[in-house]
C-alpha positions as protocol buffer text, in pm:
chain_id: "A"
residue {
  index: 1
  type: UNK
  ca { x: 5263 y: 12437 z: 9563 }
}
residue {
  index: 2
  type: UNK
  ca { x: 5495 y: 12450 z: 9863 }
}
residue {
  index: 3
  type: UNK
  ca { x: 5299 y: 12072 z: 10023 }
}
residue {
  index: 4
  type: UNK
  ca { x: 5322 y: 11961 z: 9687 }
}
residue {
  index: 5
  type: UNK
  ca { x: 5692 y: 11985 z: 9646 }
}
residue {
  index: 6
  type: UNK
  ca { x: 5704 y: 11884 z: 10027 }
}
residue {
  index: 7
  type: UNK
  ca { x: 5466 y: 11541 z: 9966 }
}
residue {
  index: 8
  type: UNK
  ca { x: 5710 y: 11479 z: 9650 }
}
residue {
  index: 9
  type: UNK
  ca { x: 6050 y: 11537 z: 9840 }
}
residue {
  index: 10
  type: UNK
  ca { x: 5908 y: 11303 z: 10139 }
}
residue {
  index: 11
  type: UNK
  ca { x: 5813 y: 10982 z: 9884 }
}
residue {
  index: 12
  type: UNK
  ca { x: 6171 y: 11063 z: 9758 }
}
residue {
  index: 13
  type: UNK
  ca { x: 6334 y: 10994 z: 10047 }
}
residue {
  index: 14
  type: UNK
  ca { x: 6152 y: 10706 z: 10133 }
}
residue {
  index: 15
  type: UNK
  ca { x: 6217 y: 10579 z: 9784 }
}
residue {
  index: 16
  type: UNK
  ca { x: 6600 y: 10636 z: 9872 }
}
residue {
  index: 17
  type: UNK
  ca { x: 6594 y: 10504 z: 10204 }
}
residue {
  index: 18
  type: UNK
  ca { x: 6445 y: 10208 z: 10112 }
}
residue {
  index: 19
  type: UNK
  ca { x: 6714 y: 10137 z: 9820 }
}
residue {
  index: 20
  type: UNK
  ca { x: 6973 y: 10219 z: 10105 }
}
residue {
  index: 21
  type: UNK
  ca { x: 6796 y: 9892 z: 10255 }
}
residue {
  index: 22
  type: UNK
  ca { x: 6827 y: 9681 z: 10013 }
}
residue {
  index: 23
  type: UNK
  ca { x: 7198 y: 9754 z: 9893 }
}
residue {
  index: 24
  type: UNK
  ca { x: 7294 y: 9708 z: 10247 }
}
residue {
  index: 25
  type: UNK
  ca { x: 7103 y: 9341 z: 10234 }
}
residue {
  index: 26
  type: UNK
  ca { x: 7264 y: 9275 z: 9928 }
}
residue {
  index: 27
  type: UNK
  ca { x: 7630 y: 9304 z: 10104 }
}
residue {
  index: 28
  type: UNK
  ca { x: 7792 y: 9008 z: 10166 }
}
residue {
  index: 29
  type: UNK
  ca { x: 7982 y: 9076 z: 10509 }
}
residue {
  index: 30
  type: UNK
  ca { x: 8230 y: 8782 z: 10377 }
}
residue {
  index: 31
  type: UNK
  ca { x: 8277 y: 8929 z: 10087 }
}
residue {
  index: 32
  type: UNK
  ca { x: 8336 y: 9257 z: 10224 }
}
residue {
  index: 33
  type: UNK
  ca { x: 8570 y: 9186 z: 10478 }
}
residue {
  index: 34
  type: UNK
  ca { x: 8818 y: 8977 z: 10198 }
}
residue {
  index: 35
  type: UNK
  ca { x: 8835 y: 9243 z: 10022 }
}
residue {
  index: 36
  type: UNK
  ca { x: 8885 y: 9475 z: 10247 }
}
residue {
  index: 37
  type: UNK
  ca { x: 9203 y: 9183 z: 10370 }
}
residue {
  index: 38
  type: UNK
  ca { x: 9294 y: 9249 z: 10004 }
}
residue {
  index: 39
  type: UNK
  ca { x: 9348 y: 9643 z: 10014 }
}
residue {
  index: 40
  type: UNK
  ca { x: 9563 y: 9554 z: 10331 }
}
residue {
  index: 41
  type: UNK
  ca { x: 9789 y: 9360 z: 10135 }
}
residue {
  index: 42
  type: UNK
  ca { x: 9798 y: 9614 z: 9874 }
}
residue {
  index: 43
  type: UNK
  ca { x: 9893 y: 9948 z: 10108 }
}
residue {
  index: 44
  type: UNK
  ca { x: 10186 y: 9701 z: 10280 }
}
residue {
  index: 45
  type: UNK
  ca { x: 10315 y: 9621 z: 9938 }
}
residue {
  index: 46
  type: UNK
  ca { x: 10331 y: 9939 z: 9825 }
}
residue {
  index: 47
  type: UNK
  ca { x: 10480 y: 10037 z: 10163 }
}
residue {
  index: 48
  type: UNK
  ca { x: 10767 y: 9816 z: 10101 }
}
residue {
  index: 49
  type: UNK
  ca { x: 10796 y: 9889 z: 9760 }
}
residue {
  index: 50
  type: UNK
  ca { x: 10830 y: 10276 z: 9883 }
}
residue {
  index: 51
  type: UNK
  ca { x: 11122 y: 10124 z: 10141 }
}
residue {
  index: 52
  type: UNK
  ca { x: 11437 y: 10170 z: 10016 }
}
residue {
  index: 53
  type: UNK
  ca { x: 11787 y: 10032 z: 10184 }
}
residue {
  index: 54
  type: UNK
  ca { x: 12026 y: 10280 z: 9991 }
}
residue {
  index: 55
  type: UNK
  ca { x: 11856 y: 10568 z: 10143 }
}
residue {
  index: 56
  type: UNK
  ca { x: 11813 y: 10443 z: 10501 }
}
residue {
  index: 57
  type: UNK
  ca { x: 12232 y: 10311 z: 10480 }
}
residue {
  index: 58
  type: UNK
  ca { x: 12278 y: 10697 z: 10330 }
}
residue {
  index: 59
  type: UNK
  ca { x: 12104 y: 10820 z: 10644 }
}
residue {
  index: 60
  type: UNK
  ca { x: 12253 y: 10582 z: 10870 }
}
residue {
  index: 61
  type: UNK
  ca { x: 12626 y: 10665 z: 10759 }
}
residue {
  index: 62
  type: UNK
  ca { x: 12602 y: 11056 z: 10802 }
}
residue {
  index: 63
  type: UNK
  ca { x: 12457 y: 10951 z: 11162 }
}
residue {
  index: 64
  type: UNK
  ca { x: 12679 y: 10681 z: 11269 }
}
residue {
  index: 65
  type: UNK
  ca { x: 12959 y: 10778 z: 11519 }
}
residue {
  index: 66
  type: UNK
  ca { x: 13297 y: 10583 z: 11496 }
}
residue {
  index: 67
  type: UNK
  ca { x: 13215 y: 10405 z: 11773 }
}
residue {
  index: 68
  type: UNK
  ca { x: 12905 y: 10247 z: 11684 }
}
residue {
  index: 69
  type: UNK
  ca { x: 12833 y: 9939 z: 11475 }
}
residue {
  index: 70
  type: UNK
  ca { x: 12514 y: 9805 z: 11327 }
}
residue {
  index: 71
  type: UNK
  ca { x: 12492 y: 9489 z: 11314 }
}
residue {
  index: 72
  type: UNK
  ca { x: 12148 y: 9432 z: 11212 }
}
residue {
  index: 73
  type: UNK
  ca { x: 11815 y: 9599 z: 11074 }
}
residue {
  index: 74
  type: UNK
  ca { x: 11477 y: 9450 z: 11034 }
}
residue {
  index: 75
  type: UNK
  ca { x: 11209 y: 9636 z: 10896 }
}
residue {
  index: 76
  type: UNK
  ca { x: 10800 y: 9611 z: 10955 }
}
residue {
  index: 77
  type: UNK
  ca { x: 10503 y: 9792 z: 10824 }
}
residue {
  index: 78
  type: UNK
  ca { x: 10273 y: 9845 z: 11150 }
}
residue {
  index: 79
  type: UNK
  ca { x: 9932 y: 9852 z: 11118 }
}
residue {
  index: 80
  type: UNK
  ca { x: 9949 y: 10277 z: 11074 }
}
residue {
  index: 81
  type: UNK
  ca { x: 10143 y: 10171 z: 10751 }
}
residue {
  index: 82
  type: UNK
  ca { x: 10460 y: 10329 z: 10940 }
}
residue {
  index: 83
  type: UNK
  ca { x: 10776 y: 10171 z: 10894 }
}
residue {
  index: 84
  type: UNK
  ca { x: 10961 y: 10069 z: 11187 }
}
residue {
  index: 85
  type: UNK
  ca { x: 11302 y: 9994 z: 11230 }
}
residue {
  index: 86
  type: UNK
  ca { x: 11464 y: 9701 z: 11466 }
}
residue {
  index: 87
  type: UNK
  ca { x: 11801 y: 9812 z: 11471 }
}
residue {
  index: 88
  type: UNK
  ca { x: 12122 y: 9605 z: 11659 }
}
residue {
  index: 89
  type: UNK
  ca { x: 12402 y: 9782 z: 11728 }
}
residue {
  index: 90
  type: UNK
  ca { x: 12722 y: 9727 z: 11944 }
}
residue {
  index: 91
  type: UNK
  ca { x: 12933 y: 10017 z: 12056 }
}
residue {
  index: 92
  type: UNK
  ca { x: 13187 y: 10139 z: 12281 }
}
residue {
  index: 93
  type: UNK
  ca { x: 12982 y: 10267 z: 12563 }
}
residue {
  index: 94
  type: UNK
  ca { x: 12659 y: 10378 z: 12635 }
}
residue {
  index: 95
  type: UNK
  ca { x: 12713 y: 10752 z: 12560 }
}
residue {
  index: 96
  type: UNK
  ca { x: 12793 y: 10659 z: 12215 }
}
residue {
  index: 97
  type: UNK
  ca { x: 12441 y: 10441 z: 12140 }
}
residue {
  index: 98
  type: UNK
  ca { x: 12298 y: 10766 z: 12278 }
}
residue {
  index: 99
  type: UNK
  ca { x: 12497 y: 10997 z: 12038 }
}
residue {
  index: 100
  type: UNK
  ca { x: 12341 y: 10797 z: 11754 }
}
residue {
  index: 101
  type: UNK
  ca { x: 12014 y: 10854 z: 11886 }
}
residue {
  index: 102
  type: UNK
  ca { x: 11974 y: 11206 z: 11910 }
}
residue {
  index: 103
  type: UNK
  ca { x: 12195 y: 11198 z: 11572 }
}
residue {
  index: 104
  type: UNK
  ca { x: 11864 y: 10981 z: 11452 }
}
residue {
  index: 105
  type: UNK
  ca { x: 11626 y: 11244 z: 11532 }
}
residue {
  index: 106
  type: UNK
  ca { x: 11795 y: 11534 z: 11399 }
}
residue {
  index: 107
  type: UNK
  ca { x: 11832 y: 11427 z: 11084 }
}
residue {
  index: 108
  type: UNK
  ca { x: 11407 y: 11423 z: 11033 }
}
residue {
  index: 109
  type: UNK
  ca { x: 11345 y: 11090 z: 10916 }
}
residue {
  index: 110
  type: UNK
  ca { x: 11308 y: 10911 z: 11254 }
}
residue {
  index: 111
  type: UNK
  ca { x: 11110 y: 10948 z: 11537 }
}
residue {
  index: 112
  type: UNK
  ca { x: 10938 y: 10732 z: 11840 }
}
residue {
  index: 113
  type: UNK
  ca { x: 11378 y: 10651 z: 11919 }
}
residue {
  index: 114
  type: UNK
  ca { x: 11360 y: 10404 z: 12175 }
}
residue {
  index: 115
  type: UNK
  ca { x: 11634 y: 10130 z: 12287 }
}
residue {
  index: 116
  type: UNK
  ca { x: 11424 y: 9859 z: 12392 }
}
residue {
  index: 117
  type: UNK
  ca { x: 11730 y: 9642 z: 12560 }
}
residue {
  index: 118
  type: UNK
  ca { x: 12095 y: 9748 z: 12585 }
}
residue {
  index: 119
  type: UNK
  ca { x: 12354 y: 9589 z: 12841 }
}
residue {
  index: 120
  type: UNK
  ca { x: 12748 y: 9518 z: 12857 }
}
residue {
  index: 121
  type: UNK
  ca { x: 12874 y: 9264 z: 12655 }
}
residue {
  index: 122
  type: UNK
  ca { x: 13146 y: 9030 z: 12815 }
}
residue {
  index: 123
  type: UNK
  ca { x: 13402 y: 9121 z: 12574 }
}
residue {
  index: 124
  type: UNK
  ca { x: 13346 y: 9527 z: 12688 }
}
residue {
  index: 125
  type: UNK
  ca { x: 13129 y: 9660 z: 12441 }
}
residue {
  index: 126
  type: UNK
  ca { x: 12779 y: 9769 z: 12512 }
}
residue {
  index: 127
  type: UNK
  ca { x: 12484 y: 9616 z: 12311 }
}
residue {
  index: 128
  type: UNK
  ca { x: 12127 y: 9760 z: 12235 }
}
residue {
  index: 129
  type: UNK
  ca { x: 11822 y: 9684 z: 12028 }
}
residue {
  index: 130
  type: UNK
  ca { x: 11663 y: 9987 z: 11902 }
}
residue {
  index: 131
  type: UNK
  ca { x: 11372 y: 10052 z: 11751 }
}
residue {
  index: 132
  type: UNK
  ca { x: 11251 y: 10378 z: 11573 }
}
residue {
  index: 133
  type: UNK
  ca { x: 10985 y: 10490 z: 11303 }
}
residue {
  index: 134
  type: UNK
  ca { x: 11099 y: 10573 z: 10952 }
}
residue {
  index: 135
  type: UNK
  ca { x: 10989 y: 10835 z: 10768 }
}
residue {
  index: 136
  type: UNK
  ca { x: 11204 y: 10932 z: 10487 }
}
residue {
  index: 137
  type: UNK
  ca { x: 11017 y: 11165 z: 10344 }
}
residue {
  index: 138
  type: UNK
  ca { x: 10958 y: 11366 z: 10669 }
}
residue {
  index: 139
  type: UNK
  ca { x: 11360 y: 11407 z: 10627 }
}
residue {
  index: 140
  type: UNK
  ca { x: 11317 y: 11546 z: 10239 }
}
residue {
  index: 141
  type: UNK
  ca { x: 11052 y: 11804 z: 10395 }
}
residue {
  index: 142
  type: UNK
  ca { x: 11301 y: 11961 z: 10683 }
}
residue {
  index: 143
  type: UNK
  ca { x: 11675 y: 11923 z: 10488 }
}
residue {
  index: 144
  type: UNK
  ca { x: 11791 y: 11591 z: 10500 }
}
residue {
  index: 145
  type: UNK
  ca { x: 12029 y: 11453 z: 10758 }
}
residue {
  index: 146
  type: UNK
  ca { x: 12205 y: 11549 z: 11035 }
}
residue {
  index: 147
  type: UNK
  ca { x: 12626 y: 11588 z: 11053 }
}
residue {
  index: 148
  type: UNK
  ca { x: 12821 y: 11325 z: 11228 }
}
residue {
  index: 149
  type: UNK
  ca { x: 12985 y: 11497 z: 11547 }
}
């Protein structure tokens, strides 16, 4: 009884393994890899959709020391589906970009801080381009944003 069951579990499998082989012929790699280009552009839409600019300018003013300005922000969805922040801003001095910074990661909803150039300007300020990974709901999860010193 015992080969029996064994003979009919073996000509299962090779029934199954050979359907395996023909669904895998059947797959058009073209086909597979535009639609799999298509579920891309899905998961960034709904990224940006997810984005939004009242939140990150809510976070930004309870961050921002008085001596900071932004002057720009340009976000991208990387290919993780993270959001990442270029962000301009001119300041007084160099201690001040920094407050901002660790301001930034207290508050829980960015991470990966980096200033990617910063230098004098000629009229006395000092200039940098940050850039930084969003994650607002990381903030929700440990209690929102930081105080401005």
């Amino acid at each position: 009884m015992l080969a029996t069951q064994a003979s009919t579990d073996e000509a299962r499998a090779a029934d199954l393994r050979r359907q395996a082989t023909r669904l895998r012929a059947a797959v058009d790699p073209k086909q597979l890899e535009f639609r799999a280009g298509e579920a891309r552009l899905a998961n960034e839409l709904i990224d940006r959709r997810t984005f939004s600019w009242t939140d990150l300018f809510n976070r930004f003013e309870t961050t921002l020391p008085d001596e900071v300005r932004i002057t720009s922000v340009r976000p991208h969805v990387d290919k993780d589906h993270r959001i990442v922040l270029r962000i301009h801003v001119i300041a007084r001095g160099a201690e001040d970009v920094n407050q901002f910074l660790e301001n930034l990661e207290k508050s829980g909803a960015f991470e990966r801080l980096l200033s990617n150039e910063d230098h004098p300007t000629d009229k006395g300020e000092f200039e940098a381009e940050l850039e930084t990974v969003y994650q607002p709901s990381r903030a929700a999860a440990t209690g929102g944003a930081a105080e401005q010193p």
